[in-house]
N, C-alpha and C positions, 0 to 999 in steps of 0.2 A: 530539342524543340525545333519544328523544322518551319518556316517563315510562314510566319502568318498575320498577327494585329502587328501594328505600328506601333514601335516602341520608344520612336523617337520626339511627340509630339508633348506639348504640355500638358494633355489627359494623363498621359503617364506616368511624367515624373512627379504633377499630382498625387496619384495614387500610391506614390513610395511610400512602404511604409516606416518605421521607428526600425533606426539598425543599416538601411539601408540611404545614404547618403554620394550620393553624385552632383559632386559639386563643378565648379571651370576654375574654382580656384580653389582657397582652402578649405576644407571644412571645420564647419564650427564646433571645436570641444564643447560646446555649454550646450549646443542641442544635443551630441550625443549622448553627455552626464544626461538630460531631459529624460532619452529614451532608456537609457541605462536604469535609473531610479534608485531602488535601494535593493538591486539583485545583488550585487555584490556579495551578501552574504547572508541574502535572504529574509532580512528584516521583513518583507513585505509577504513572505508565507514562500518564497522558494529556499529550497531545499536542494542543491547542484548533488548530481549522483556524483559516484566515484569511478573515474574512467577505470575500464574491468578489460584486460587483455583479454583476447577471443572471441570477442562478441561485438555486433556494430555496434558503433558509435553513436547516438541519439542525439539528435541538436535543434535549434529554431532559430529561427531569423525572427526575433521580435519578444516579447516580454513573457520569458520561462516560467515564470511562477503564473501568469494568467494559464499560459500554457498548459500546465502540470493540472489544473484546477478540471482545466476543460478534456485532456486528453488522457491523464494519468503519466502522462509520459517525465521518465526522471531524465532530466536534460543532462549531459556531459557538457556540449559544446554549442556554447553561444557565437553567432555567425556576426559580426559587426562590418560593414565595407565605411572602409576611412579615404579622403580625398589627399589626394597625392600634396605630402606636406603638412597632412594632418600632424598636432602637436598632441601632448598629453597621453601618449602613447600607454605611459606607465601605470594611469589610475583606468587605462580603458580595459586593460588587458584584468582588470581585478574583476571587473563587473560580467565578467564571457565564462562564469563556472571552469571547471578544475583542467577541460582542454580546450583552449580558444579557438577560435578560427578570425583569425584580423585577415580582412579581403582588402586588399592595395584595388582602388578604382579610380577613377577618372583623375586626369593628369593633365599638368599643364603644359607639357611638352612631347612632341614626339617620339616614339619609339626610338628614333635612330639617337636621339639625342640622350636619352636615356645611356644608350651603348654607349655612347661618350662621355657617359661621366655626369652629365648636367643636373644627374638628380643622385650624386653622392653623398649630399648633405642628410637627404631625407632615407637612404638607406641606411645611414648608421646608425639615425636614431630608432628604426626598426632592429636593427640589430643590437642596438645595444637594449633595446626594450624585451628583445625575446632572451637576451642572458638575462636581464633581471629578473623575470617572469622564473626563469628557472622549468619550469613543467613542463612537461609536452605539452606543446601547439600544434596548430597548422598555421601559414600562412601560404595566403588565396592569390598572386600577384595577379593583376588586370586579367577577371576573368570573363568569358561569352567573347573571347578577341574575335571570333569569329563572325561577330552580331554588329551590324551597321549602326547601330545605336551607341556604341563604345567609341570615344576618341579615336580610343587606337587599333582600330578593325582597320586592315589596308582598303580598304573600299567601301563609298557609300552605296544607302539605298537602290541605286540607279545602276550598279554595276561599275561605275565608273571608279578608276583607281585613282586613290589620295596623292600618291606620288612617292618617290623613294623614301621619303623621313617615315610613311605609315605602312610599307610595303612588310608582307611577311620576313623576308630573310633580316630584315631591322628589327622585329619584334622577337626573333629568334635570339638576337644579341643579347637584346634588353634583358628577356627575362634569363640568359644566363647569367648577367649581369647580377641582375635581383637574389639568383640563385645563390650563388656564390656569396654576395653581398650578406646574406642573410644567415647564411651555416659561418659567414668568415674563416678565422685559423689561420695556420699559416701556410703560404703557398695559392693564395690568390690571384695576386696580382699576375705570377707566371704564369697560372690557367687562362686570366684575361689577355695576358701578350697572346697566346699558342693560339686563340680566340681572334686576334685583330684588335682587343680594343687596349684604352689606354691603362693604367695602372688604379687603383682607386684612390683617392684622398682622405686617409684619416686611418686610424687604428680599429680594427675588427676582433670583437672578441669570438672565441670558438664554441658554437653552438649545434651541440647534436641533437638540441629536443626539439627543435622546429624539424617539421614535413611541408615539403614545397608543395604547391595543390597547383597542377597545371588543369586550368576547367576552361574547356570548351564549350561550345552544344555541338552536338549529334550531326548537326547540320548546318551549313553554316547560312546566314544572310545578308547579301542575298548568297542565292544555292550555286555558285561556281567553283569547277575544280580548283582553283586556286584559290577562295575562300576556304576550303575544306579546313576540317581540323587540323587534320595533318601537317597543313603546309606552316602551320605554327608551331608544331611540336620542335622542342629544342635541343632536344638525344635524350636519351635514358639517364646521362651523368648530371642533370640538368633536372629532374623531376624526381620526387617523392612518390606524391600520389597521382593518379590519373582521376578528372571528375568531369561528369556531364551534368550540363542539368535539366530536370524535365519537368515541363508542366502538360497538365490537363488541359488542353484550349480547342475550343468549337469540338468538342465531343470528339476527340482523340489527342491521344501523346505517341511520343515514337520511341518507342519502347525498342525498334529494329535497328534504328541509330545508335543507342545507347550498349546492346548488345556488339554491334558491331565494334564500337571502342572500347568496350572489354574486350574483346578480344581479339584488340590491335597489339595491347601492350599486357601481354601476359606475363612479364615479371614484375609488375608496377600493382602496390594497393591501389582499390577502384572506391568511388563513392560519388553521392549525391549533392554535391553542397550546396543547388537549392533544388526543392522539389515542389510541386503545391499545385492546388485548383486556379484554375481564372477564373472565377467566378459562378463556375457550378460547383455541384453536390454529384460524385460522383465516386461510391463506396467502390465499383468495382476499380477503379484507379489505385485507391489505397491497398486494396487486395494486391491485384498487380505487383506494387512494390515489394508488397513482403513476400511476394512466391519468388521476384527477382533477388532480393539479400539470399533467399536459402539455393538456390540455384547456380549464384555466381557468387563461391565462394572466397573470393578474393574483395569481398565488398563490405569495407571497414566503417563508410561513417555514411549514416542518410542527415540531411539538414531540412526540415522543413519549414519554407518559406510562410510564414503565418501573418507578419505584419501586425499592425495595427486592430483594436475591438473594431468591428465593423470595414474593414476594408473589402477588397474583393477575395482576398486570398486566406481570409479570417476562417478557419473550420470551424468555430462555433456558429456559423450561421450553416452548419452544412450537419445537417443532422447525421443520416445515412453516412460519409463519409464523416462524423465525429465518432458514431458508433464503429464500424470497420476501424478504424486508425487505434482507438482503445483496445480493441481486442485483437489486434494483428501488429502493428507496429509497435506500440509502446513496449509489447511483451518481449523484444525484439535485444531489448538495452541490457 
């Protein structure tokens, strides 16, 4: 998504929808139980598909079973973003269908401080929440780093840089930090020494069914080489999957950015973990995607960003693009 509306103002985080939570401190279990409802297990008419190797992955950001009603689409993967310190990890992980996607967002400390350890507490209980889970996951750590709206982007709106604690080669630590933190096992702490940083605190249990989601955008905000995606990328020993995300905004997406990060990192799964309309109706957008899934074969999971009934990103107010998405993406899962 290459800069354009203001992301950072109160109109915006107005408009978040249910699932999507950024908070400056913790966030609240009981609104996201709110948003959650009774998917979990589909009381309320959702019906969670069964993740199918070989085939992308189907997901939304927001309440699956309206979703299903409206688009046909059989969800896999419920997209939930939890505030750094979020608790209740373990009954959220029930309600996100059979592969989750838990997005680690906004945080009350720096990147650099992350690398050091200060957020060890809240890493174990993600780790220990994704052994209990048992099923393949994803988890999303602090993604759009590259977006001036994010904490921990090394740079605001203005160009001007945050300082070493938000700097990219800090954010490069962190998330190997998180990386590691989150697969745990044994032999950790030595990869963190060989890394610079300190040892971690507490016992890590060993988990292969989490995929790290390293998500960017395309472009960063603001647009300097040193904003770029890249300059946050943290090696290939360090990421799972590769994700951009794209929206529809003022009558174009950048579909050439998103091409070009595929094919930065040609041994890495690719995917969309959010995608959606800003507020138009715009079926040949939805087209677009699905000619991109069959084109870049390496392209495992789309998430579309739907929010709230009525929000701006809601496809049911989007006729044209409710129709294309039914007949092109859903058949996709």
């Amino acid at each position: 998504m290459r800069p354009g509306p203001d992301f950072s103002g109160p109109a915006f985080f107005s408009a978040l929808p249910c699932g999507r939570v950024m908070s400056r401190g913790l966030a609240v279990l009981a609104a996201l139980a709110f948003c959650a409802g009774a998917n979990a297990g589909g009381g309320d008419g959702f019906k969670p598909a069964e993740a199918k190797s070989g085939r992308v992955a189907l997901g939304v950001l927001g309440d699956p079973a309206r979703f299903q009603g409206v688009t046909g689409q059989q969800t896999t993967t419920r997209l939930l973003i939890v505030g750094w310190g979020q608790g209740g990890l373990d009954r959220l992980l029930q309600t996100m269908g059979p592969k989750p996607m838990l997005g680690l967002g906004d945080q009350v400390m720096p990147p650099a401080d992350i690398a050091k350890g200060a957020g060890d507490d809240f890493l174990l209980a993600v780790n220990q929440a994704v052994a209990n889970f048992k099923g393949s996951m994803y988890v999303r750590p602090m993604g759009e780093m590259n977006g001036h709206w994010n904490y921990y982007c090394a740079y605001e709106k203005s160009g001007q840089s945050r300082g070493p604690a938000f700097a990219t080669a800090a954010f490069r630590k962190a998330f190997a930090r998180i990386y590691l933190a989150v697969h745990g096992g044994p032999g950790v702490n030595a990869k963190l020494a060989k890394l610079g940083m300190p040892p971690f605190r507490g016992a890590l249990a060993a988990n292969s069914n989490a995929s790290i989601v390293w998500n960017p955008q395309g472009y960063g905000s603001p647009d300097l080489p040193d904003n770029s995606a890249q300059a946050y990328f943290p090696g290939d020993a360090y990421v799972d999957m590769v994700g951009d995300d794209l929206y529809y905004i003022n009558g174009k997406a950048e579909w050439a950015a998103a091409d070009a990060l595929y094919k930065a990192h040609p041994g890495k799964p690719f995917g969309f973990p959010e995608w959606g309309l800003w507020g138009l109706d715009a079926p040949a957008f939805v087209s677009q995607m699905a000619d991109f899934v069959k084109t870049h074969p390496r392209t495992k999971l789309i998430v579309y960003y739907n929010g709230n009934a009525g929000s701006i990103f809601d496809i049911a107010s989007k006729p044209g693009s409710r129709a294309s998405y039914k007949k092109l993406i859903s058949a996709l899962g």
